[in-house]
Structure formats: structure tokens, C-alpha cells
N, C-alpha and C positions, 0 to 999 in steps of 0.2 A: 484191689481192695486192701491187698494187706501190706503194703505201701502205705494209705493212708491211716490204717491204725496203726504203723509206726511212727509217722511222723506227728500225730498226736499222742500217741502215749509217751515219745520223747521230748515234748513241750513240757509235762507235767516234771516228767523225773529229771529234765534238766536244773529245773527249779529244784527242785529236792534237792539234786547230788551238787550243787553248788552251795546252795546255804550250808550243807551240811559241810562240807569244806572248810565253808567261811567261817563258820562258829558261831556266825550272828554277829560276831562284834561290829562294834562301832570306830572301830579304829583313824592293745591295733598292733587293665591293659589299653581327638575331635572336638566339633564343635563343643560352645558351650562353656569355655574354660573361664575361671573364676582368676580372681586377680593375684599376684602373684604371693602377695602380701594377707592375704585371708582366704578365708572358706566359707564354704554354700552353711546355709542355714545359721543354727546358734541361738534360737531364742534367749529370751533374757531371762536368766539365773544367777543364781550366787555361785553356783558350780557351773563350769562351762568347758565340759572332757572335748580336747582336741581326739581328731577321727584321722587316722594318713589314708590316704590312697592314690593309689597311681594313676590313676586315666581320670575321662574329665568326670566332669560333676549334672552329665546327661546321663553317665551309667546308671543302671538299674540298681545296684547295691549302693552308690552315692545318695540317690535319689532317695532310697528306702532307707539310710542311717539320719536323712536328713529330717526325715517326717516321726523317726521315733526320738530323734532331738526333741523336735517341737512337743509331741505326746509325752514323752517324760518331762519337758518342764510343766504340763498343766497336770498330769500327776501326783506328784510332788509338791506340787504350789511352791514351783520356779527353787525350786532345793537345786537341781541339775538339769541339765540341757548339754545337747551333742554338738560341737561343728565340725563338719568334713572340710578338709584343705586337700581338694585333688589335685592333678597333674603333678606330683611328686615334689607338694609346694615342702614338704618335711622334709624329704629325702628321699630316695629309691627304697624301696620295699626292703632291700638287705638291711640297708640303716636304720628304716622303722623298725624293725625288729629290735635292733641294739638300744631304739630309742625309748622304747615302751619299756625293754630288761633295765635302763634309767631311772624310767617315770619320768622321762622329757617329754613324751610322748604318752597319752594317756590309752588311745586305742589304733587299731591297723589294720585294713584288710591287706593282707598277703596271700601270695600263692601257697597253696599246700605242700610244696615241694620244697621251700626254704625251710620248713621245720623238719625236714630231714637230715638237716645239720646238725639238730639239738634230739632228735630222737630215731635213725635211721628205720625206726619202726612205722612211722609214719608214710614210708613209699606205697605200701598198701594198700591207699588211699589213691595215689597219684598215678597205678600201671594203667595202661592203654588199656581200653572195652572192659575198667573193673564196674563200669554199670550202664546198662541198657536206656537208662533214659534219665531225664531230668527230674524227672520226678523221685525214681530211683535214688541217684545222688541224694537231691534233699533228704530222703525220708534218712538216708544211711548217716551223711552228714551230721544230723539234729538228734538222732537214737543216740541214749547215752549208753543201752547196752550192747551196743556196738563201740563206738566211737569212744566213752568214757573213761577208760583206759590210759588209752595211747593220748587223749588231751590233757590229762591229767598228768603224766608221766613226768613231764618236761614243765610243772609247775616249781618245782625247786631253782630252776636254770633262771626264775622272775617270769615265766611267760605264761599266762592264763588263757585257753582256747574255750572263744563262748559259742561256738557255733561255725557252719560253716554256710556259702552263695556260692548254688550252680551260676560260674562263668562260661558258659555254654557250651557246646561240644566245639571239636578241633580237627576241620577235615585239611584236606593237601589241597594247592592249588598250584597253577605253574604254568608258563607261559608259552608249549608247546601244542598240548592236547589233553583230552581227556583222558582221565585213568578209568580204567575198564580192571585190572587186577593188577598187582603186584609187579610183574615184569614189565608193564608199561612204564615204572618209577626208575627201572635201570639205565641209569649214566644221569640221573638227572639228581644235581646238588639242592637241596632242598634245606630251608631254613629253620630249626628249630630253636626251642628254650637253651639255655644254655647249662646244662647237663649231661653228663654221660648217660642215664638213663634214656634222655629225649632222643640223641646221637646214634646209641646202638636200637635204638626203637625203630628210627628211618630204614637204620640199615636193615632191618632185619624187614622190614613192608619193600623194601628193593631198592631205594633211593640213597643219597650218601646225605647223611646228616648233616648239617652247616650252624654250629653253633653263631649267634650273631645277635646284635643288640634292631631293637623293632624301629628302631629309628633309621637304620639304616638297609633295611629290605626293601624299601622301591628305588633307589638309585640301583642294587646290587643287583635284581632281576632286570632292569631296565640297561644296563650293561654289559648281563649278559655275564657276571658273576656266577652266580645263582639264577636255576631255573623257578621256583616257585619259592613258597614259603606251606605252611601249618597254622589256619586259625578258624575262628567262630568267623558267621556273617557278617558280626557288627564292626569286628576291625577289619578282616577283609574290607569292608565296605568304606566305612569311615577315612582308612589311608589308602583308600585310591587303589588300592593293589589289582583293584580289573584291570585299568588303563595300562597295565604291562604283566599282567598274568590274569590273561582272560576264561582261564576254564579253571573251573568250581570241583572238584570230584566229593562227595561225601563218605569220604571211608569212616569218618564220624567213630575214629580210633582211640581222643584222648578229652577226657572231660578234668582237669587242671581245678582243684574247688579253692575258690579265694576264704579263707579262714579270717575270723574276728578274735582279737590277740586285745589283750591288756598285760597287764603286770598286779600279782595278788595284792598288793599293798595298794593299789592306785582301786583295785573294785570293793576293798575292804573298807575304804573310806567312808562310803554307804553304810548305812543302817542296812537290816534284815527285814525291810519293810520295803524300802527302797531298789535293793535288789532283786529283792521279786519282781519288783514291779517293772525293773530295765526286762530282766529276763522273758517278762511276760509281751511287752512290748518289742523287744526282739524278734518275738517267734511273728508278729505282725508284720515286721520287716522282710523276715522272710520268703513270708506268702506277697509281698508287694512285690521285692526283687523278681521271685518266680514270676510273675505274672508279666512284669515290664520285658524280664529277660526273654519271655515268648513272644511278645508281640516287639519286641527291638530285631528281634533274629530275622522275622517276617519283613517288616521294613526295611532291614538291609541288603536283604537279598533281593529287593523288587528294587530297590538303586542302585545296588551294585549290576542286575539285567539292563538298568535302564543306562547304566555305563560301558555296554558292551556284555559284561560275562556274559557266558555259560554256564550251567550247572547240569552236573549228570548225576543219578545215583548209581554206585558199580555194587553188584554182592558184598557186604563187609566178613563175611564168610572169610573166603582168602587170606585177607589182612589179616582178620583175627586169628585165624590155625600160624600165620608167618611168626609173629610176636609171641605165641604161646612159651618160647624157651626164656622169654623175660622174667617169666613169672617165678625159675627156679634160680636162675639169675640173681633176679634183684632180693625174693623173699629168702632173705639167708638166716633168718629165726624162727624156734617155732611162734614167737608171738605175732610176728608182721603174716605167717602164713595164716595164723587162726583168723587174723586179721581180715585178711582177704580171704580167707571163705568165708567171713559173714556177712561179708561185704556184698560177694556172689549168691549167698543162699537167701538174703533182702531181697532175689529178683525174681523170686521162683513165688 
């Protein structure tokens, strides 16, 4: 319950603490792929904000930027409208970044781990089991007196954080056997983001971290490179990765939240009327994302069974006490620790 009174009383005062920003003036991991050359959605407006994202345009955060396009052009009477251009028709999520600090690029979802670049306060957000469920994330994600801060921090760099989408949790998988606890991970090369936090993360759950690009983890398990990889059902699923790592374990260690990036001069463009109005329609996306991202997880996991895997649940207990010396580790401020305790004290 007290979950969902934060994630509504953060819908209100996100609006707030953004116009208040703004001033009022008037002054941006399958089937489904869109054409190389455009993007999903785009109703027809006089403003038409380009959207980047990486994966295709069946994602559940694709899908839900694509219908608050459409909502905010009948809002506005066709003022603005959004198009998404997925499969990395922009650029890779680094470059979106550099493209929005531009304004080549009008909006981004990114991983929350890239704006550890521009504010290392932000890892806080990104450590293994910092939230219990998805629901969790969102509510911490969308609270601005959590999150408000550290979004805001990194708005002098050009980069505007309007929110953020659980991209689902991140268990091990690998082409041996199931994982039961920690020591089953030993000698086994496991593929993660490419991070030194992600890297000593494996190590420390028991397995040797294998920084490596996603495009090329089913030839590398299927070789016999690498024994598994680190993801949600839907990619698991989507690239085939049962057909050569058939067992599933849910240590359900890292929830990774893809963040909604502009640049203040490209959201400033808008009226104080208008803003609201994206903002209000935002928090709609949110709850759509949430909703598709539950029932995509469900569906991927009954294709990826009906491709073979396995799926076992092991105590995430283990896992969780293994990983705990991350947390003094990686929080090396007091701001990133205040961080992550309210991050944690959201669960209780």
C-alpha cells in the first residue's frame, strides 16, 4: 500500500518540481522491427519529438511512448506528437545520450547505469536486489522525493531525467545446470553488461563476469566461450538463448531501470501548459509499460519452456548476503548512500 501512495503522490509533484524548474517559459535491450529509416508511431503534429531506443518497437516502454505520442497530439490539438525509432535506428544508447546533450536527439530511453558517467551518484539506483519487486522500482523510480535529487543533478551537463521503466528483473542462466546457490556459479564464465560494477557483481554471486556485447552471446555460449549469460525472460526468450542455455535460475539479483532523458532546452520549448500535460500523460505510459512488462515476462517464459528451458527458483537469500560488500564498494558518498537507503526504506 505504501508503494502505491508513493507512486501517486510522485505523479503530482513530478509535475510540480519540473514546471518549477522550467519557469513556465516558453522558450531520450526481436520480432517487430521497424524500418531502418523511421519510427513506430508519430501522429501528425507541428512538433514531432524523435524518441531513441534500443530494442524493437514490441517493447513494452516502445509501445507505451508510442501511445502517449498519439495522446499528446489530441491534447494539444496536434501542438506535439512523439515517434519512437527502435533497434538503435539513432545510435547505441551511449550516443543517444550525447545526442539529446545536442538536441539531435529530442528524447532516450537509456539504461540507468550510463548516467553514472555524468553523476556517479546515480549507481544507487543500479546495485543488485536495491528493490524487491517491480512494483517497488516504479514507485522509487517516479517519487521525486527520492529520485529528485540525483535527476536533477546532472541537468546542467544538457541532460533532463523525466522518469524512469522497470525493464524487468535479471536472473543467470547457462548451459550446464541449474543454480541452487552461489557455488554452483563456480568456474562458470557468465556474461554481463559491460561494467566493472556488473563484473565484480558475478564475481562476488560465484561466477567470473564476461563483459560482452548482446549480439554476440549465443554464438559465445553455443561455442562454449561462455557458459551462460544475465537477463529478463523477454530477451532470454526473444534471442533464442534456451536453444544453447537451457536452464533458467531466478536469482532475480539485478533490476537495470531504463530512464527517459531529454535536454532542458528541447522540454523548454513547450508551454507550461503543455508540459504538464506530457508529464501527466507520461505517468499513463508508465502504468501501460508496467502492465505489458508483466504479462511479456509471462509470455516469454512459456516460449522460452516451450523451447526447451528450464526454470528453477533457488533462495535469492545467498546471492543476496554474497553481493552485500558492493554496496560499500560502489556507494562511496554520503549522497549515493542516502540514496540507497531510501531507496531500501521504499520496501518496507
Amino acid at each position: 500500500m505504501r508503494l502505491k501512495r508513493l507512486a501517486a503522490a510522485g505523479t503530482a509533484a513530478v509535475v510540480a518540481a519540473t514546471l518549477t524548474a522550467c519557469g513556465g517559459f516558453d522558450t531520450p535491450s526481436g520480432g517487430g522491427e521497424a524500418e531502418a529509416s523511421g519510427g513506430a508511431g508519430g501522429a501528425d503534429a507541428e512538433k514531432v519529438f524523435k524518441v531513441a531506443f534500443n530494442q524493437n518497437a514490441e517493447q513494452p516502454e516502445a509501445v507505451a511512448m508510442t501511445h502517449l505520442g498519439e495522446r499528446l497530439a489530441e491534447r494539444t490539438d496536434g501542438r506535439y506528437s512523439l515517434e519512437v525509432f527502435p533497434n538503435e535506428t539513432l545510435g547505441a544508447q551511449k550516443d543517444t545520450v550525447e545526442l539529446v546533450q545536442a538536441g539531435t536527439v529530442d528524447f532516450a530511453l537509456v539504461a540507468g547505469s550510463l548516467l553514472e558517467n555524468f553523476n556517479p551518484d546515480f549507481v544507487a539506483l543500479n546495485m543488485p536486489f536495491a528493490y524487491d519487486s517491480q512494483e517497488h522500482q516504479e514507485a522509487v523510480l517516479n517519487d521525486p522525493e527520492i529520485t529528485g535529487d540525483v535527476y536533477s543533478s546532472i541537468e546542467d551537463q544538457n541532460i533532463r531525467v523525466l522518469g524512469g521503466f522497470s525493464a524487468g528483473t535479471r536472473s543467470v542462466y547457462n548451459s550446464e545446470k541449474p543454480i541452487t546457490e552461489p557455488a554452483d556459479l563456480a568456474g562458470m564464465k557468465i556474461r554481463v553488461m559491460e561494467s566493472d560494477t556488473n563484473t565484480r557483481m558475478m564475481e562476488l554471486m560465484g561466477g567470473t563476469g564476461t563483459p560482452m556485447g548482446q549480439g554476440e552471446v549465443y554464438t559465445a555460449i553455443q561455442s562454449g566461450v561462455i557458459e551462460g549469460g544475465e537477463n529478463n525472460e523477454s530477451i532470454y526468450a526473444n534471442l533464442k538463448h534456451a536453444e544453447v542455455a537451457p536452464y533458467y535460475s531466478y536469482t532475480k539479483h539485478l533490476m537495470i531501470p531504463d530512464l527517459l532523458i531529454t535536454s532542458p532546452a528541447v522540454f523548454d520549448t513547450m508551454s507550461a501548459d503543455d508540459q504538464a500535460i506530457f508529464l501527466e500523460e507520461l505517468q499513463g505510459a508508465f502504468e501501460e509499460s508496467s502492465e505489458l512488462t508483466t504479462k511479456i515476462m509471462a509470455d516469454s517464459k512459456a516460449a522460452a519452456e516451450e523451447a526447451g528451458a528450464e526454470f528453477n527458483e533457488p533462495d535469492v537469500e545467498p546471492f543476496r548476503d554474497a553481493v552485500a560488500p558492493l554496496v560499500d564498494e560502489k556507494l562511496t558518498t554520503d549522497t549515493s548512500r542516502e540514496l540507497y537507503d531510501a531507496v531500501r526504506a521504499a520496501a518496507e
